[in-house]
C-alpha positions in Angstrom: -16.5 -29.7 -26.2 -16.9 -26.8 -24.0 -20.4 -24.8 -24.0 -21.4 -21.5 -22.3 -24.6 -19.9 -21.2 -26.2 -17.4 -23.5 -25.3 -14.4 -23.1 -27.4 -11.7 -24.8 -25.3 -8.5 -24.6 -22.3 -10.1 -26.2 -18.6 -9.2 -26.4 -17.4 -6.0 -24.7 -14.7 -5.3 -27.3 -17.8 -5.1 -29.8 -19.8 -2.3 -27.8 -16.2 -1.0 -27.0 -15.9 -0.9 -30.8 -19.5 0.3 -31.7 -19.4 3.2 -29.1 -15.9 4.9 -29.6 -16.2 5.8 -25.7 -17.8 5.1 -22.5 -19.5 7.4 -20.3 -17.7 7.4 -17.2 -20.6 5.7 -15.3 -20.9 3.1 -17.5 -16.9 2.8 -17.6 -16.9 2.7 -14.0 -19.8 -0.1 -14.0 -17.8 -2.5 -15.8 -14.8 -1.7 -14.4 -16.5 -2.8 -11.0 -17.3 -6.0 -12.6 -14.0 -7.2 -14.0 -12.6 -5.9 -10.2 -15.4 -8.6 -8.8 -14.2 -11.3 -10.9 -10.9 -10.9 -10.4 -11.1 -10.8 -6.5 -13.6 -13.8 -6.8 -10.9 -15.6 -8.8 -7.7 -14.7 -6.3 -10.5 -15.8 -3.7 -10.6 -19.3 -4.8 -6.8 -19.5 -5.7 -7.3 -18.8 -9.4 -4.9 -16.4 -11.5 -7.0 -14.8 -14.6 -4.0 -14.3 -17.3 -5.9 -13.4 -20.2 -7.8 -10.3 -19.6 -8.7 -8.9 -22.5 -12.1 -7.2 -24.1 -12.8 -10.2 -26.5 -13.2 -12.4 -23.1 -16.0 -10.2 -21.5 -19.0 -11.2 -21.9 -22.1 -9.0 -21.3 -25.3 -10.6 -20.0 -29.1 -9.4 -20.6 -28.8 -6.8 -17.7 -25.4 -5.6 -18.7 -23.3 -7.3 -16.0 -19.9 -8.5 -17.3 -19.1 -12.4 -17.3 -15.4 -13.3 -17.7 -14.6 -16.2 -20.2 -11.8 -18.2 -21.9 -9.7 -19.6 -18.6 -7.3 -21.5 -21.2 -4.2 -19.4 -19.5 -5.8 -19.3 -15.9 -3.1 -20.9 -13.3 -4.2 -22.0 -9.9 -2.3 -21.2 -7.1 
């Protein structure tokens, strides 16, 4: 069984879905955060494979939280 924090902003492919577009702040904003996690991950030796919207995950504030590291290889 595998359980995850609670994460109150839920699924970026939803909001992706219920806006149509981003302003370019906001796209840059999450941008920024995938760009963190993914230099956090090659940090650590881990390649993310599976980037996709269903497996970003938006907190309370609005920060992005990657999920699902089923295809993640480390290096």
């Amino acid at each position: 069984m595998l359980l995850l924090d609670l994460e109150l902003g839920g699924e970026l492919y939803t909001l992706m879905k219920k806006r149509g577009r981003f302003e370019v702040d906001d796209a840059r904003f999450y941008a920024a955060c995938v760009a963190s996690a993914l230099d956090y991950f090659a940090t650590i030796g881990v390649a993310y494979r599976d980037l996709k919207p269903e497996n970003l995950l938006l907190d309370r504030k609005g920060y992005v939280k990657v999920i699902d590291l089923g295809f993640a290889k480390v290096l």
